[in-house]
Each structure stands twice: as C-alpha cells, then as structure tokens.
C-alpha positions as CSV (number, residue, x, y, z in Angstrom):
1,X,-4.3,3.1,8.0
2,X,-7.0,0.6,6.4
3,X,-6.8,-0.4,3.2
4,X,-6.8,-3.3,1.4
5,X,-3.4,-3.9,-0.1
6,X,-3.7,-2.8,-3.6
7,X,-4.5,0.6,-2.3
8,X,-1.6,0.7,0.5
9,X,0.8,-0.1,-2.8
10,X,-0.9,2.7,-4.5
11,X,-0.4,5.0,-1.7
12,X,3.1,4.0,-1.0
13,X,4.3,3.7,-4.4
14,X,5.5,6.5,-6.8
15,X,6.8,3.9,-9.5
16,X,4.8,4.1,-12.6
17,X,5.5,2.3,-16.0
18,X,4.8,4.5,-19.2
19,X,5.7,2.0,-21.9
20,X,7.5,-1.5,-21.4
21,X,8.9,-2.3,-25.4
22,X,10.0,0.5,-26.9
23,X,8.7,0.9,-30.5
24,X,11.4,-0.4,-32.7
25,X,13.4,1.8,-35.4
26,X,11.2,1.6,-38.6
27,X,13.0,-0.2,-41.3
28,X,11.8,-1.7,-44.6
29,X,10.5,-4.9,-43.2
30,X,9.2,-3.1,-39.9
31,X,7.2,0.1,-41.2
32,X,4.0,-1.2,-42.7
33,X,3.7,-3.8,-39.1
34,X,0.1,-2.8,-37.3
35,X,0.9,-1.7,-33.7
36,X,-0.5,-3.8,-30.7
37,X,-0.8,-2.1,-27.8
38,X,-1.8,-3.2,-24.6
39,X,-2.7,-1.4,-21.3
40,X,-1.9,-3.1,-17.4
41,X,-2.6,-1.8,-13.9
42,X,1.2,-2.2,-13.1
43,X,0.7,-1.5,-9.4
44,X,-2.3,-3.4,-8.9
45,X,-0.5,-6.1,-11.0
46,X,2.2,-6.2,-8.1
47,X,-0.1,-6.2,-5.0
48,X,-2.2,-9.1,-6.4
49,X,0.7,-11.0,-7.4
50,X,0.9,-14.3,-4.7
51,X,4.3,-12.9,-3.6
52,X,2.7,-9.9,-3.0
53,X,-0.1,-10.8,-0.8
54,X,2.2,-12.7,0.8
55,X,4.8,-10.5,1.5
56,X,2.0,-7.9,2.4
57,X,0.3,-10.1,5.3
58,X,4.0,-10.8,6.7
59,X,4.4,-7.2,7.3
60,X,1.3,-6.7,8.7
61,X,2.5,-9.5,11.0
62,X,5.6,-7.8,12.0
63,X,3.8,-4.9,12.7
64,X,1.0,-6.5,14.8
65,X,3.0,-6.1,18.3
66,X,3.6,-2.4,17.3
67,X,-0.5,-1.9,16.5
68,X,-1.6,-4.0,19.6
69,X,1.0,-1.4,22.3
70,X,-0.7,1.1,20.3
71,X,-4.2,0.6,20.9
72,X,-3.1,-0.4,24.7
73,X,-2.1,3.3,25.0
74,X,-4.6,4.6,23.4
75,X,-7.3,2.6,25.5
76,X,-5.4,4.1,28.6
77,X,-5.9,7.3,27.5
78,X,-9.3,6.7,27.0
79,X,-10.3,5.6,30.7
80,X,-8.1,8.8,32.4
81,X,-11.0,10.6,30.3
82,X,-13.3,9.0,31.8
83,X,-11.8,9.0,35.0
84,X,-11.8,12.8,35.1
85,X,-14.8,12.9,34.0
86,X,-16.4,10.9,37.0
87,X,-14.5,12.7,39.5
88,X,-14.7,16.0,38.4
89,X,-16.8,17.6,41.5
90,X,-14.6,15.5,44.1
91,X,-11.2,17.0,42.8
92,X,-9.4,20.0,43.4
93,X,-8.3,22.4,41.1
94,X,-4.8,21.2,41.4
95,X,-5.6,17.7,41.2
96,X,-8.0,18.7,37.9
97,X,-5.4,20.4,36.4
98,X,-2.3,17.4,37.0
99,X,-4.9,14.7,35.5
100,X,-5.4,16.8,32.8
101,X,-2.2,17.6,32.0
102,X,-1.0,13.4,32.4
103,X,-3.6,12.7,29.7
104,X,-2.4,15.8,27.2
105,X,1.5,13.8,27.5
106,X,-0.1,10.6,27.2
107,X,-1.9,11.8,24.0
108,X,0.9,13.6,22.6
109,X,3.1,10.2,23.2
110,X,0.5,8.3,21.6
111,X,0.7,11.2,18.5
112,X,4.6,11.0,18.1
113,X,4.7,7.0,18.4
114,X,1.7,6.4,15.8
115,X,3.3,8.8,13.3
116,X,6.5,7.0,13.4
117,X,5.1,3.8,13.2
118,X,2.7,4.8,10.2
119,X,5.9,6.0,8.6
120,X,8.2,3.2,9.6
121,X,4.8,0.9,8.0
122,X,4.5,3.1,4.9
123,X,8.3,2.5,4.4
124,X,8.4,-1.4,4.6
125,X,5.5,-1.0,2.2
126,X,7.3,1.1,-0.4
127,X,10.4,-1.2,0.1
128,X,8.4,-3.9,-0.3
129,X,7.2,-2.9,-3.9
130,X,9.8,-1.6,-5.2
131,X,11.7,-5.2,-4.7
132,X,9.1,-7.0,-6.4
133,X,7.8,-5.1,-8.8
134,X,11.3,-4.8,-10.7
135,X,10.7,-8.5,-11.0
136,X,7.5,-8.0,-12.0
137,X,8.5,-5.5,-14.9
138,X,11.1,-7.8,-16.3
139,X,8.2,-11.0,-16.4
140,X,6.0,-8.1,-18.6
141,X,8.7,-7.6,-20.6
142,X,9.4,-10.6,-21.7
143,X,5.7,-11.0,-22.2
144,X,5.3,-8.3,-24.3
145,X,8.0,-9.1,-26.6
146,X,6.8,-13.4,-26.9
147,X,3.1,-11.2,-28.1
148,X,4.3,-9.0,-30.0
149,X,3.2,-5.8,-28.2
150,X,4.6,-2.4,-29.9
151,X,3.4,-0.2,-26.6
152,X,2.4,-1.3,-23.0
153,X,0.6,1.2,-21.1
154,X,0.5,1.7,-17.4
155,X,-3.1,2.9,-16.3
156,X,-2.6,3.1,-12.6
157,X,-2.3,6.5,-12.3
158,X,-5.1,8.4,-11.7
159,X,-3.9,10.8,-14.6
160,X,-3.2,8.2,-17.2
161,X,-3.6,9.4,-20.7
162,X,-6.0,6.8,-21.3
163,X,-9.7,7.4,-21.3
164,X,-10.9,4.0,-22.7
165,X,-9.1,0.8,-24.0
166,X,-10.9,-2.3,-24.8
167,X,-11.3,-5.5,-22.1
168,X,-9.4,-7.6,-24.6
169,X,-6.1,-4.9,-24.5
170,X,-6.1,-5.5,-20.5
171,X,-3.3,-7.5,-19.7
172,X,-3.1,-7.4,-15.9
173,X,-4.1,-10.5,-14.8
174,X,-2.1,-11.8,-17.9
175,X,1.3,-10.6,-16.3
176,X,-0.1,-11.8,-12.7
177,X,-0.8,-15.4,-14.0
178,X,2.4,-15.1,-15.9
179,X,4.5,-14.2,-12.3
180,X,2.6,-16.5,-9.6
181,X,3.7,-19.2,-12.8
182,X,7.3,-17.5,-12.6
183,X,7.8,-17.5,-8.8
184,X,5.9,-21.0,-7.8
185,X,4.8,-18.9,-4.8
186,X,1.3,-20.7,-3.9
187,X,-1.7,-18.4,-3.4
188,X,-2.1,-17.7,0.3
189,X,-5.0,-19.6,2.3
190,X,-6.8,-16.4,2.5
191,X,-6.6,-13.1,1.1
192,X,-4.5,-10.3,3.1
193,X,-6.8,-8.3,5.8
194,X,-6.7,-5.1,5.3
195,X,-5.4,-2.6,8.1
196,X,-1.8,-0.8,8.7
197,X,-1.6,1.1,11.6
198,X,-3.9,3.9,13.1
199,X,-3.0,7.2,12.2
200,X,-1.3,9.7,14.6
201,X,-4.2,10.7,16.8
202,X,-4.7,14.7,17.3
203,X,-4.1,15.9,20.9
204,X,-7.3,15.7,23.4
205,X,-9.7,19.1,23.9
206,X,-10.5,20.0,27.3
C-alpha cells in the first residue's frame, strides 16, 4: 500500500462528522441570530495533526521488519524464476515440474502473509484514528462553540452535500493549529514517507 498518510486515514476510516454544534432550540432571543456555518476536512484534519504524523511514521516503523521479510521472500521467488528459466533445456520433466511447483507454494505463502499483514497494517491504521480523532472532535467542538458556529460540515467524503463553500468557511487547518496547540506534540523533523505494505501478490503463470 503507498499512500501518503492522509489517504491511508481515508482508506482506513469510516468515521465521518455531519455537524459538530447542533443548532440550538429557537427562542425569542435566538430566532432572528444569522447562522455561521463552517465546513472542515475532518479526516484530513486528523492525519495532518502532529500527533498524527507522528503516530503514523511509528507504525510504519513497527511494521518495517514485517515489509523488509516480505520483500526478502518475494526477491526469492523472483530468482527461482529465473533460475528455471536458465535451466530449462538441462532439466527433466520431473525436475521442471518440482521447481515449478516450490515457486507456486512460495508465491502462494508470500499471497497469504501479505494479505495478513496488509490487514493487520490497515487495522493499526483504523485504530489509530479512531483514538485521536475523538480527541480531535472534542478540540472542534469547543472551537465551534468559542466562534459561534451554528453548523460544522464534514467534507471528506467524496459524497458530501457540499458543492462549493467559500475559502474563508474552511476551518481545517484552524482545528489542526488549534490541536498541535492542545497536545504540545512538536511537528516531526520530516513529514511521514508514504508506503504501508505491498499488497498480496497474485500467484505466478507458468
């Protein structure tokens, strides 16, 4: 899997936030008050956060031993090819037939291992958000309530309601500045490489 982070969030993530105040009961001294609304890439919010980037390169970290036995595998796979390849007019049928059949195990290993480790990665990830971006929710919260915001709308689905809202309604990196403030985590040297782990590979064609 290579993406950058925001789009790993956004593939492991089904949270989404509608609306973050709920429009108050009208009352006398409420119904004539002009809504303000404002609109916020929630997810993309939560994987840009500090914490996030940070907790993002950790796991890619953790799973670095896991990528590195992967592409070892994968490698030896690759020179059995190429090994039967050479040889093919100095080997028997029999002997044709074993190789081949060692590099279809090998390959179908290599299949079940990278689809459990993808999995297993896609899992940290989703665990990953879920725990922050609660925290991240109740920072726009209050946010929205100190300025005064009637509606927050999440426009990180790809099927938001929202066909255009203004630059100035944006308040992403608003609630990002407003968290990395929050949490005193310090923005990380450099920004998280992109990469997970490679996806399950289909099984060789002889």
């Amino acid at each position: 899997m290579k993406r950058t982070l925001t789009l790993a969030v956004l593939a492991a993530s089904s949270l989404t936030i509608g609306a973050v105040a709920q429009t108050p009961v009208k009352s006398a001294s409420t119904a004539s008050a002009p809504s303000k609304i404002a609109v916020i890439a929630f997810q993309a919010a939560v994987a840009q956060t500090n914490e996030g980037q940070r907790d993002f390169a950790d796991l890619q970290q953790k799973f670095q031993p896991k990528r590195a036995q992967l592409k070892t595998l994968n490698d030896e796979i690759e020179a059995m090819k190429k090994q039967l390849q050479t040889q093919a007019s100095t080997l028997t049928s029999q002997q044709s037939a074993d190789k081949t059949r060692q590099i279809d195990e090998k390959t179908k290993q290599l299949q079940r291992e990278a689809q459990d480790a993808q999995s297993d990665f896609q899992q940290s990830v989703q665990d990953m958000y879920n725990g922050l971006a609660s925290k991240v929710y109740d920072v726009l919260n209050t946010y929205a309530k100190q300025h005064n915001y009637t509606l927050v709308v999440d426009v990180s689905q790809q099927q938001s309601p929202v066909l255009w809202a203004a630059d100035s309604t944006n308040i992403t990196k608003d609630i990002v500045a407003a968290y990395n403030a929050k949490s005193g985590v310090p923005a990380p040297a450099a920004p998280a490489q992109s990469g997970g782990l490679p996806s399950a590979p289909k099984p060789a064609s002889h």
